[in-house]
N, CA, C and O atoms as a CHARMM CRD file, in Angstrom:
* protein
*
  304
    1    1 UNK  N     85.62800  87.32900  98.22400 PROA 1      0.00000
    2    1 UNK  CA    85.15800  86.82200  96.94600 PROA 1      0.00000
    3    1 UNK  C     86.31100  86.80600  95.95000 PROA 1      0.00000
    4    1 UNK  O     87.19200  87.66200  96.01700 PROA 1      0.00000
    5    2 UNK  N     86.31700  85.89400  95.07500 PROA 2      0.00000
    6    2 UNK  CA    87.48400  85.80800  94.02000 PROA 2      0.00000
    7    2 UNK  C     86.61500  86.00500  92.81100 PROA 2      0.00000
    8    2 UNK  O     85.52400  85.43800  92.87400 PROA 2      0.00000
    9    3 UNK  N     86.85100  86.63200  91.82000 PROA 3      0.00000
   10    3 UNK  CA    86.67700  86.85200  90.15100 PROA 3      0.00000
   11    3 UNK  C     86.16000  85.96400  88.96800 PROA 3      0.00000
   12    3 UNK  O     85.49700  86.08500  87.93800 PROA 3      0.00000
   13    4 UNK  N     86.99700  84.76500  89.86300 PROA 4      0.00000
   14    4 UNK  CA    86.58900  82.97700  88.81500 PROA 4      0.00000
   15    4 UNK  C     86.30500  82.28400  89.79300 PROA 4      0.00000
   16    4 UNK  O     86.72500  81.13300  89.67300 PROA 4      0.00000
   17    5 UNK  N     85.60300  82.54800  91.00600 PROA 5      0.00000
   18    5 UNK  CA    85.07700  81.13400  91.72600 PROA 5      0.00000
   19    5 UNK  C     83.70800  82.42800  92.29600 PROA 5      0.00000
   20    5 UNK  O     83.32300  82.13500  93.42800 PROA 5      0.00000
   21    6 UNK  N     83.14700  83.42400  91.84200 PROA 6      0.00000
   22    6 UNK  CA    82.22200  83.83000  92.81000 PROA 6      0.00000
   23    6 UNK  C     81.17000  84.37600  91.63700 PROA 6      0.00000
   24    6 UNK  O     81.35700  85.30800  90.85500 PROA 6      0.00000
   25    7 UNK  N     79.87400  83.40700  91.77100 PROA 7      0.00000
   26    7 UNK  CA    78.67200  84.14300  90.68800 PROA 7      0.00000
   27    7 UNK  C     78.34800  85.72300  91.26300 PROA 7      0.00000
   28    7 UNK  O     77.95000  86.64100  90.54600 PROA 7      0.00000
   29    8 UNK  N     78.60000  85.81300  92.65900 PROA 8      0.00000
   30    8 UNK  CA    78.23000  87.68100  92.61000 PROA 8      0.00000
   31    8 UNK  C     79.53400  88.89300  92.36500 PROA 8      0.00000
   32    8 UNK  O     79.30400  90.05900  92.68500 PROA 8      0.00000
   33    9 UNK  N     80.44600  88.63100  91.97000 PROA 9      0.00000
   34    9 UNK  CA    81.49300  89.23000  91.85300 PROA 9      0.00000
   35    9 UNK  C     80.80600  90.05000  90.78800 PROA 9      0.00000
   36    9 UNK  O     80.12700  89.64400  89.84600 PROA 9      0.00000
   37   10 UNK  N     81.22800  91.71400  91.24200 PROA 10     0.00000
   38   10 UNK  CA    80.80200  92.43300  90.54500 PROA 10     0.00000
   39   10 UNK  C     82.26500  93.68600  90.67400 PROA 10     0.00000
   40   10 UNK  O     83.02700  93.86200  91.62400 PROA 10     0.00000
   41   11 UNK  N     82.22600  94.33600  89.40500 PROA 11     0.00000
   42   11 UNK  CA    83.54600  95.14300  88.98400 PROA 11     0.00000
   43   11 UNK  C     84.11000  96.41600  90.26100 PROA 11     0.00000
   44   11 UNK  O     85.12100  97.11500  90.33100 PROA 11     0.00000
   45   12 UNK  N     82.82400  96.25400  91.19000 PROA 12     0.00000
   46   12 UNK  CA    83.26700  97.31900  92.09400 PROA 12     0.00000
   47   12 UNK  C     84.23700  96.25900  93.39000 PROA 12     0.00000
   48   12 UNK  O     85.04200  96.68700  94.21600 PROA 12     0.00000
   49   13 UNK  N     83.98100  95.41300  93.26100 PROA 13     0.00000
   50   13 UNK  CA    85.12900  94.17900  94.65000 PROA 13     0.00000
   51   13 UNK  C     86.15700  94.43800  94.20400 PROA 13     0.00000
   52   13 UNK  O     86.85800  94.49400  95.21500 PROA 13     0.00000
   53   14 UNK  N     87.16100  94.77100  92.87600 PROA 14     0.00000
   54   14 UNK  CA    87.97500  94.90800  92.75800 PROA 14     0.00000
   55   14 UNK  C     88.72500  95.93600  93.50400 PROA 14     0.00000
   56   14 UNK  O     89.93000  95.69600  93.56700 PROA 14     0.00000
   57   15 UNK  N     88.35400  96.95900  94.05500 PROA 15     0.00000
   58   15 UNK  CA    88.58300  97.63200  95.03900 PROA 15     0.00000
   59   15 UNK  C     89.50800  96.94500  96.00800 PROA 15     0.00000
   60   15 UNK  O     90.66100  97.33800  96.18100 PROA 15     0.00000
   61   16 UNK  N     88.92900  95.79700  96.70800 PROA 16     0.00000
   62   16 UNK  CA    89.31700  94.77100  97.80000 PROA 16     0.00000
   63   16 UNK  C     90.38600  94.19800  97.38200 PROA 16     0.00000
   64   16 UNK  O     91.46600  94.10000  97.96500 PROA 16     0.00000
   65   17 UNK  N     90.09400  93.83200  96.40800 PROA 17     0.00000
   66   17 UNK  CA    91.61500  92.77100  95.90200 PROA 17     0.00000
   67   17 UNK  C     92.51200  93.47800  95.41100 PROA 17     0.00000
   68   17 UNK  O     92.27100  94.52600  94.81200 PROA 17     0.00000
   69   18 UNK  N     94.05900  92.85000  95.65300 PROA 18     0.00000
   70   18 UNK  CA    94.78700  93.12100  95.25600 PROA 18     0.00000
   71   18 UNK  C     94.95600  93.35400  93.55600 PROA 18     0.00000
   72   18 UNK  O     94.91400  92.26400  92.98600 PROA 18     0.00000
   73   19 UNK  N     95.14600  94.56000  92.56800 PROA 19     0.00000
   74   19 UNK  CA    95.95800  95.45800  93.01300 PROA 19     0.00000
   75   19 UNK  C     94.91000  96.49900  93.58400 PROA 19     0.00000
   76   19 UNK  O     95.52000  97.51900  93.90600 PROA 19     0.00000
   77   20 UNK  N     93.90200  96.58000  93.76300 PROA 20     0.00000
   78   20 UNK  CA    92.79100  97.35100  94.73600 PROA 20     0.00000
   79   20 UNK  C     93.67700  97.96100  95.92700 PROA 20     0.00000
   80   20 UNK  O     94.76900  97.48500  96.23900 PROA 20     0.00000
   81   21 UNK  N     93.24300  98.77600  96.39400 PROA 21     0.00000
   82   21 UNK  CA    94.27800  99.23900  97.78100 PROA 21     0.00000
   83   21 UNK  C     93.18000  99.21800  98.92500 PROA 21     0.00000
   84   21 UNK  O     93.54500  99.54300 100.05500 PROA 21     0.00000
   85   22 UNK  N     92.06200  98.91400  98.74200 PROA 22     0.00000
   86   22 UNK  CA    91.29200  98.57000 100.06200 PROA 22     0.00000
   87   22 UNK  C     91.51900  97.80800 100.97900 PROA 22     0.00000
   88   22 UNK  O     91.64100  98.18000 102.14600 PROA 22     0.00000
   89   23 UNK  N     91.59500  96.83000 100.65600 PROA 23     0.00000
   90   23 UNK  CA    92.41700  96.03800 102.19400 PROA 23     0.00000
   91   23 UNK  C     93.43400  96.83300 102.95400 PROA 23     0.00000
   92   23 UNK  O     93.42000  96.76700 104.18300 PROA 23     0.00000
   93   24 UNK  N     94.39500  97.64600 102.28200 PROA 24     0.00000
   94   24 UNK  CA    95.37900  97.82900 102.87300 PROA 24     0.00000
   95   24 UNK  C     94.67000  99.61100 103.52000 PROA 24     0.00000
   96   24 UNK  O     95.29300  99.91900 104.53600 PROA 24     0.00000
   97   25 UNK  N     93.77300 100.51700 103.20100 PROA 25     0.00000
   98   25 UNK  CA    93.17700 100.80300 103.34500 PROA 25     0.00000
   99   25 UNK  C     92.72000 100.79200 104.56600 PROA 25     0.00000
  100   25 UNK  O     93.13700 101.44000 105.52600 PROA 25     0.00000
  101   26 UNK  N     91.64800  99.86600 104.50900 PROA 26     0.00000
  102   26 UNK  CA    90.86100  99.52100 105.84600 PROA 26     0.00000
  103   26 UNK  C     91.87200  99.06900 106.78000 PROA 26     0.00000
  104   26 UNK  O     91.69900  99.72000 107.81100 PROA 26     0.00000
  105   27 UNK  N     92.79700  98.30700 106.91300 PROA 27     0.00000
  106   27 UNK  CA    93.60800  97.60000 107.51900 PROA 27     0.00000
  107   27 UNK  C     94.42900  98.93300 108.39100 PROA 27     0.00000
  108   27 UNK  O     94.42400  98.98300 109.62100 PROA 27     0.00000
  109   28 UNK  N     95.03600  99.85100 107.61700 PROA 28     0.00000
  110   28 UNK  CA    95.38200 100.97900 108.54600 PROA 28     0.00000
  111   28 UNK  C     94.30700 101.54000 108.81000 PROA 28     0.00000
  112   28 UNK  O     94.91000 102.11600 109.71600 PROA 28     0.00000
  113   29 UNK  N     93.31500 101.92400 108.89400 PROA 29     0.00000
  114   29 UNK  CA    92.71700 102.40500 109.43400 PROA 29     0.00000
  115   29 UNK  C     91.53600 102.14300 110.86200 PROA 29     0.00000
  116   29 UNK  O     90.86900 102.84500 111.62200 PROA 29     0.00000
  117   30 UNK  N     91.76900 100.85300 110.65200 PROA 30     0.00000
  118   30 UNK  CA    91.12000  99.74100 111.70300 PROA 30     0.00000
  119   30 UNK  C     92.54100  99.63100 112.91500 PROA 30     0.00000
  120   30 UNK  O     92.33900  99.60300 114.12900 PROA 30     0.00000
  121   31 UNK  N     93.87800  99.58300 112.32200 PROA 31     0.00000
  122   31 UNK  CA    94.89100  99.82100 113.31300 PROA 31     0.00000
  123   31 UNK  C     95.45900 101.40400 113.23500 PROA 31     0.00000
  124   31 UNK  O     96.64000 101.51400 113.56200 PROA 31     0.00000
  125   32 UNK  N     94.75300 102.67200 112.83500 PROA 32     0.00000
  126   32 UNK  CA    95.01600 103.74300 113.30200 PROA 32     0.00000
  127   32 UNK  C     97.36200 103.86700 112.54800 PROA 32     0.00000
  128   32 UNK  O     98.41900 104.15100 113.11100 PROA 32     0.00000
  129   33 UNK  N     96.92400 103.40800 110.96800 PROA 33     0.00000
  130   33 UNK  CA    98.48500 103.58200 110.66700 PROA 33     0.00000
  131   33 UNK  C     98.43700 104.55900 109.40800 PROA 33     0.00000
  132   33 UNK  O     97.80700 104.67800 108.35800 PROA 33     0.00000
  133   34 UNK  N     99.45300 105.18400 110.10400 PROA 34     0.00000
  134   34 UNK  CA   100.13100 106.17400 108.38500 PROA 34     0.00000
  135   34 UNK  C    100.23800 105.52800 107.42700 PROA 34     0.00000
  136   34 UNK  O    101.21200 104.80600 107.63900 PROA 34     0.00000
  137   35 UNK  N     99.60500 105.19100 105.89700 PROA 35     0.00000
  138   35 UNK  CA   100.31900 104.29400 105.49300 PROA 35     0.00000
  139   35 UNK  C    101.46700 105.26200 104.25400 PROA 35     0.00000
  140   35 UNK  O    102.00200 104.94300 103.19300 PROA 35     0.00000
  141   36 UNK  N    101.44800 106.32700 104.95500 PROA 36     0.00000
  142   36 UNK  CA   102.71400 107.23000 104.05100 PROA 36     0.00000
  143   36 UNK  C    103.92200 107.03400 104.59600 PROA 36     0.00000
  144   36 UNK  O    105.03200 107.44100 104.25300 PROA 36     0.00000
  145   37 UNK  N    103.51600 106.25400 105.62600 PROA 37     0.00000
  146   37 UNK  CA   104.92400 105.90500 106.45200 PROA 37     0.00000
  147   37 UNK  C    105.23900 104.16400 106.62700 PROA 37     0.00000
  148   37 UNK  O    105.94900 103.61300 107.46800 PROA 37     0.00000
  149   38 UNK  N    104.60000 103.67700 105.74100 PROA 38     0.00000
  150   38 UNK  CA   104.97000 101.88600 105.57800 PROA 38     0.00000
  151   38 UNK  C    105.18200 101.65800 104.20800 PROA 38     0.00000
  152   38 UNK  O    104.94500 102.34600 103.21500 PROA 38     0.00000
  153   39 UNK  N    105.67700 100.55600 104.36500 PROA 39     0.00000
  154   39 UNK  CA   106.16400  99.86600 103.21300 PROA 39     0.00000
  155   39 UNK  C    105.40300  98.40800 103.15200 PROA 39     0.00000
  156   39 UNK  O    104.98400  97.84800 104.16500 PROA 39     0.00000
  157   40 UNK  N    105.24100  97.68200 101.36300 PROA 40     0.00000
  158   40 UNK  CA   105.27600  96.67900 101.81500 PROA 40     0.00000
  159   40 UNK  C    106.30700  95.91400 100.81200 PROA 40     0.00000
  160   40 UNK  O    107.06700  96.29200  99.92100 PROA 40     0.00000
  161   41 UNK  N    105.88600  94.36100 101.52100 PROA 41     0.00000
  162   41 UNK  CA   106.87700  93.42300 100.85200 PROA 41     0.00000
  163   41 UNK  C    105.90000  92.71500 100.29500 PROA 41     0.00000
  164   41 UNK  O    104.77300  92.80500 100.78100 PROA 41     0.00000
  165   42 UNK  N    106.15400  91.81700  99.09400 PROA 42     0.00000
  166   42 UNK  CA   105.70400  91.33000  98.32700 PROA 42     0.00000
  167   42 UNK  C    106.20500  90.55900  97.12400 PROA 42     0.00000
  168   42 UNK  O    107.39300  90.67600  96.82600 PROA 42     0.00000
  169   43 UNK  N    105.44700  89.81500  96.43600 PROA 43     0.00000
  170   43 UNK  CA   106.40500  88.78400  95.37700 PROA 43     0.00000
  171   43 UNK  C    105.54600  88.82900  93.95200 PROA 43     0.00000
  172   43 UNK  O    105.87100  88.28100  92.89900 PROA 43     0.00000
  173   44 UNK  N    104.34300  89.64500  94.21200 PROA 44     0.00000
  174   44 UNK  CA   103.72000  89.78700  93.21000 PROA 44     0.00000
  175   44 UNK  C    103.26100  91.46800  92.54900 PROA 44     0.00000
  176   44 UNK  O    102.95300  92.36300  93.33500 PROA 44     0.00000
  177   45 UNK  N    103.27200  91.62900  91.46500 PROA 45     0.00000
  178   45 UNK  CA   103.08600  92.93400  90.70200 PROA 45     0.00000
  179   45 UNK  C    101.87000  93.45500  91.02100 PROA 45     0.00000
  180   45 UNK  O    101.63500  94.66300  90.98800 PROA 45     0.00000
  181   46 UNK  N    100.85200  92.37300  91.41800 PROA 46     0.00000
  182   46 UNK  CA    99.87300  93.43600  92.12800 PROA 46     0.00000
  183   46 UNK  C     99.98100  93.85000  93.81200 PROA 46     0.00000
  184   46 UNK  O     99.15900  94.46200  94.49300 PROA 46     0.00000
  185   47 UNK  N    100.85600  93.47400  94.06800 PROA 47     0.00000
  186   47 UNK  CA   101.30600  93.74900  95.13300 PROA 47     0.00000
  187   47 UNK  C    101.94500  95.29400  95.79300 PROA 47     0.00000
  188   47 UNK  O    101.77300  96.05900  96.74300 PROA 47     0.00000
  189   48 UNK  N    102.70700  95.14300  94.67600 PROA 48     0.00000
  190   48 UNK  CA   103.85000  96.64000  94.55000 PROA 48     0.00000
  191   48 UNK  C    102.23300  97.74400  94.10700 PROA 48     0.00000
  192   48 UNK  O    101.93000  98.78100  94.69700 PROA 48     0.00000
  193   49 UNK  N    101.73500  97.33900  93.36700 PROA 49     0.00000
  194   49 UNK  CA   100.52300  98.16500  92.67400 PROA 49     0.00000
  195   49 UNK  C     99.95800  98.86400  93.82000 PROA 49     0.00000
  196   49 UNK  O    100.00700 100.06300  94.09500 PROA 49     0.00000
  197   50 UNK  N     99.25900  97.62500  94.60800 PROA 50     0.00000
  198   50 UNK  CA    98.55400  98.14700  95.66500 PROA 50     0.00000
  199   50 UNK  C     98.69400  99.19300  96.45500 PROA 50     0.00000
  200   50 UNK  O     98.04100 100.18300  96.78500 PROA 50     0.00000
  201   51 UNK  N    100.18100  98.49300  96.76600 PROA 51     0.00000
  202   51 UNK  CA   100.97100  99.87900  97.85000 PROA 51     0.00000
  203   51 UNK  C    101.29100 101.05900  97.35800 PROA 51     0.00000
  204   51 UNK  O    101.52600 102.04600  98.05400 PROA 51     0.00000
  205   52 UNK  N    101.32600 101.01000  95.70600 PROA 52     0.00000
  206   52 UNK  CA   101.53700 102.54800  95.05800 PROA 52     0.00000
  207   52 UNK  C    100.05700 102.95600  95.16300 PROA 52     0.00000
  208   52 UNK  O     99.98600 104.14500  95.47600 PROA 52     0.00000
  209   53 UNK  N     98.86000 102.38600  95.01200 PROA 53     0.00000
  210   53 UNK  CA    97.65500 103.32500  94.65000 PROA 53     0.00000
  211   53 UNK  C     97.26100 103.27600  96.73400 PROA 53     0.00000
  212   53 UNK  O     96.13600 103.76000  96.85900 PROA 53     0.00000
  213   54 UNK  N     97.76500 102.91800  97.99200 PROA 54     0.00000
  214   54 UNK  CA    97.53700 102.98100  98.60200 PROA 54     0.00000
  215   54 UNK  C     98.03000 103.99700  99.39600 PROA 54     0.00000
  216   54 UNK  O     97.72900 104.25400 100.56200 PROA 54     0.00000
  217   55 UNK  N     98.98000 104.67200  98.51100 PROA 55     0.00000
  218   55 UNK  CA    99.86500 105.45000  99.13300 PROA 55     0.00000
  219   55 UNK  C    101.00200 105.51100 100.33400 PROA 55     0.00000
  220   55 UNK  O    101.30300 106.35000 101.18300 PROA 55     0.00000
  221   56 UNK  N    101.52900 104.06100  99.93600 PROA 56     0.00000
  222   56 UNK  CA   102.51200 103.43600 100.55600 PROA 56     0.00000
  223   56 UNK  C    104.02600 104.54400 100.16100 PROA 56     0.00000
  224   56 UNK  O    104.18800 105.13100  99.09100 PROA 56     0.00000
  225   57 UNK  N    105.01300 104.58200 101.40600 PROA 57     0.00000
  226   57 UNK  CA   106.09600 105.12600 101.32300 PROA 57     0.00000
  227   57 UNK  C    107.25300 104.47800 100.37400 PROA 57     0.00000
  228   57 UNK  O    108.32500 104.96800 100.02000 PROA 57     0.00000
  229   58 UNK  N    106.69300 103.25300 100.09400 PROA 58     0.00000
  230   58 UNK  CA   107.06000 102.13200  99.42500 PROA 58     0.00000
  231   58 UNK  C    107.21800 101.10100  99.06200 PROA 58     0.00000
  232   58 UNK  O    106.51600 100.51500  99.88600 PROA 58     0.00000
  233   59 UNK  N    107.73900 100.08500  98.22900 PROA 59     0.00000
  234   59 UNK  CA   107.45100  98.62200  98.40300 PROA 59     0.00000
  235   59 UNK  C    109.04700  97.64100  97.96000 PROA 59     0.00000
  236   59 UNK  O    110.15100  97.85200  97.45700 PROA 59     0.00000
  237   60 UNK  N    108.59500  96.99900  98.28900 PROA 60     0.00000
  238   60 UNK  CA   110.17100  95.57100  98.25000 PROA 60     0.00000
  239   60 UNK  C    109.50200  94.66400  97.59200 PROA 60     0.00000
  240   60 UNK  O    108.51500  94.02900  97.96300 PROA 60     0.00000
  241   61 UNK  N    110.13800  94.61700  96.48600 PROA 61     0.00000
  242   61 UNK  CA   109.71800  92.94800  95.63500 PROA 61     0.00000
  243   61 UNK  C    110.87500  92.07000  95.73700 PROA 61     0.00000
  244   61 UNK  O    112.09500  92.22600  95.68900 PROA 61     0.00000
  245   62 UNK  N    110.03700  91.05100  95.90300 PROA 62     0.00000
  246   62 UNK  CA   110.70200  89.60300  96.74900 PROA 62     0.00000
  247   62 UNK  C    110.50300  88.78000  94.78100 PROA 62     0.00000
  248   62 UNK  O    109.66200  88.59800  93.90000 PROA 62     0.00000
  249   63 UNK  N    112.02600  88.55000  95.11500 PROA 63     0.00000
  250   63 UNK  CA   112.25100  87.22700  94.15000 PROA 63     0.00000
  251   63 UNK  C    111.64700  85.97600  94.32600 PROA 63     0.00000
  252   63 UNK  O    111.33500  85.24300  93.38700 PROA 63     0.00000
  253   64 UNK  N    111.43100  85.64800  95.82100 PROA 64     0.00000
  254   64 UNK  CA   111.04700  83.92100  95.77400 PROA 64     0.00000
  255   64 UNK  C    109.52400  84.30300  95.90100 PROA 64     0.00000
  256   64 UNK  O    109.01600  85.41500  96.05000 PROA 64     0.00000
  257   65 UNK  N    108.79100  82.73300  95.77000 PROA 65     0.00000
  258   65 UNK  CA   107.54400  82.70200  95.22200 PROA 65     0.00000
  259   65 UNK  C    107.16400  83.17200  94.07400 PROA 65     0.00000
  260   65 UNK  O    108.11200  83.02900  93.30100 PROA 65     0.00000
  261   66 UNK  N    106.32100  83.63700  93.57300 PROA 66     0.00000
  262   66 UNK  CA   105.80000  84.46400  92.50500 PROA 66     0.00000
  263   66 UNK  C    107.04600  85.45000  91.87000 PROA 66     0.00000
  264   66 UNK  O    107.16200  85.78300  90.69000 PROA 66     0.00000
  265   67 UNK  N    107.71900  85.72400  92.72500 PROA 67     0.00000
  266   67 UNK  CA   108.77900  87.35300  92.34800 PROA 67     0.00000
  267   67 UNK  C    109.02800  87.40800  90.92900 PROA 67     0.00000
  268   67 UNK  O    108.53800  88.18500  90.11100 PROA 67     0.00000
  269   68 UNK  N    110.30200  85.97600  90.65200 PROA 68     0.00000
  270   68 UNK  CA   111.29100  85.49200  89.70500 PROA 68     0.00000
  271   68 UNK  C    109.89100  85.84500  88.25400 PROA 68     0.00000
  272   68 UNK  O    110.21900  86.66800  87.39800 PROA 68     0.00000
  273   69 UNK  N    108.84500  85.35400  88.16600 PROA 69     0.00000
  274   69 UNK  CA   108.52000  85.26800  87.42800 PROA 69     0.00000
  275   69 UNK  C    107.74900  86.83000  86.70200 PROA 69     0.00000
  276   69 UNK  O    107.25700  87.14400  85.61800 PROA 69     0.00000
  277   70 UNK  N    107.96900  87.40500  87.84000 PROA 70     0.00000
  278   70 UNK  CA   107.41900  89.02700  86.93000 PROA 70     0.00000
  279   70 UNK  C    108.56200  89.93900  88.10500 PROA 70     0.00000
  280   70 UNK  O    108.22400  90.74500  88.97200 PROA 70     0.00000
  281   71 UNK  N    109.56300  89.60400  87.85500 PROA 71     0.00000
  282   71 UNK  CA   110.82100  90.70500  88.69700 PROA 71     0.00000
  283   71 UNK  C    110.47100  91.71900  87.50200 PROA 71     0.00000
  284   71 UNK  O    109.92000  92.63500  88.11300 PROA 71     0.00000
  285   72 UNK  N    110.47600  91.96900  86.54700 PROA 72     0.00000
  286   72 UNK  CA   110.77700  92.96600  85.33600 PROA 72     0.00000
  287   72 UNK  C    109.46700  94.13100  85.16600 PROA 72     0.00000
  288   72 UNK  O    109.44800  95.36000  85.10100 PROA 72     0.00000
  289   73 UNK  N    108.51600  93.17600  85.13600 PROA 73     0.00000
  290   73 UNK  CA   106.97800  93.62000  85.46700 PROA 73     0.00000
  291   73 UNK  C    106.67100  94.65200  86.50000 PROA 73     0.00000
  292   73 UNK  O    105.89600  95.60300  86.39800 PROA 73     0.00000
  293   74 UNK  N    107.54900  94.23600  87.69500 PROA 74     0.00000
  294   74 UNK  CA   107.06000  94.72500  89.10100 PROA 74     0.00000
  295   74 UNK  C    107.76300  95.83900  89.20800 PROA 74     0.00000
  296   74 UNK  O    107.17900  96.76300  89.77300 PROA 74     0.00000
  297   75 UNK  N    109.25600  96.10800  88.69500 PROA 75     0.00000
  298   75 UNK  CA   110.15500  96.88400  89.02100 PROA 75     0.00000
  299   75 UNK  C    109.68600  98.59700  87.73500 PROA 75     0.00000
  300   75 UNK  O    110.25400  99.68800  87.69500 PROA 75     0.00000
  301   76 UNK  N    108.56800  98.11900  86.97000 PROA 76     0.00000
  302   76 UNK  CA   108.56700  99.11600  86.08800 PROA 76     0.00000
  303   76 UNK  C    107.65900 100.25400  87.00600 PROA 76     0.00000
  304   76 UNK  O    107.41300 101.36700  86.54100 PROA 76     0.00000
């Protein structure tokens, strides 16, 4: 579900979406992964977010795509 295209979107889905850390969440845990021991990559600030409230070992922000436009944002 998305936020501006879904009449049942309700404040608890945010969980799911990015900067939510559920996907990433379920995702190790459906493949049995540390995620104190991954990183991710990414080009967007909710990206880096995710992996901090997911308890990621860390994250890489990518300049191309989205990056350039919140490099400053992402790196705080």
């Amino acid at each position: 579900m998305h936020p501006e295209h879904s009449q049942n979107w309700k404040k608890t889905d945010e969980y799911w979406r990015k900067p939510g850390p559920g996907m990433l969440i379920l995702a190790a845990s459906a493949l049995q992964i540390n995620l104190s021991s991954c990183w991710l990559i990414g080009d967007k600030v909710s990206d880096i977010i995710a992996a901090k409230k997911a308890g990621l070992s860390g994250s890489i922000h990518l300049e191309t795509g989205h990056g350039r436009d919140n490099r400053r944002e992402s790196l705080a």
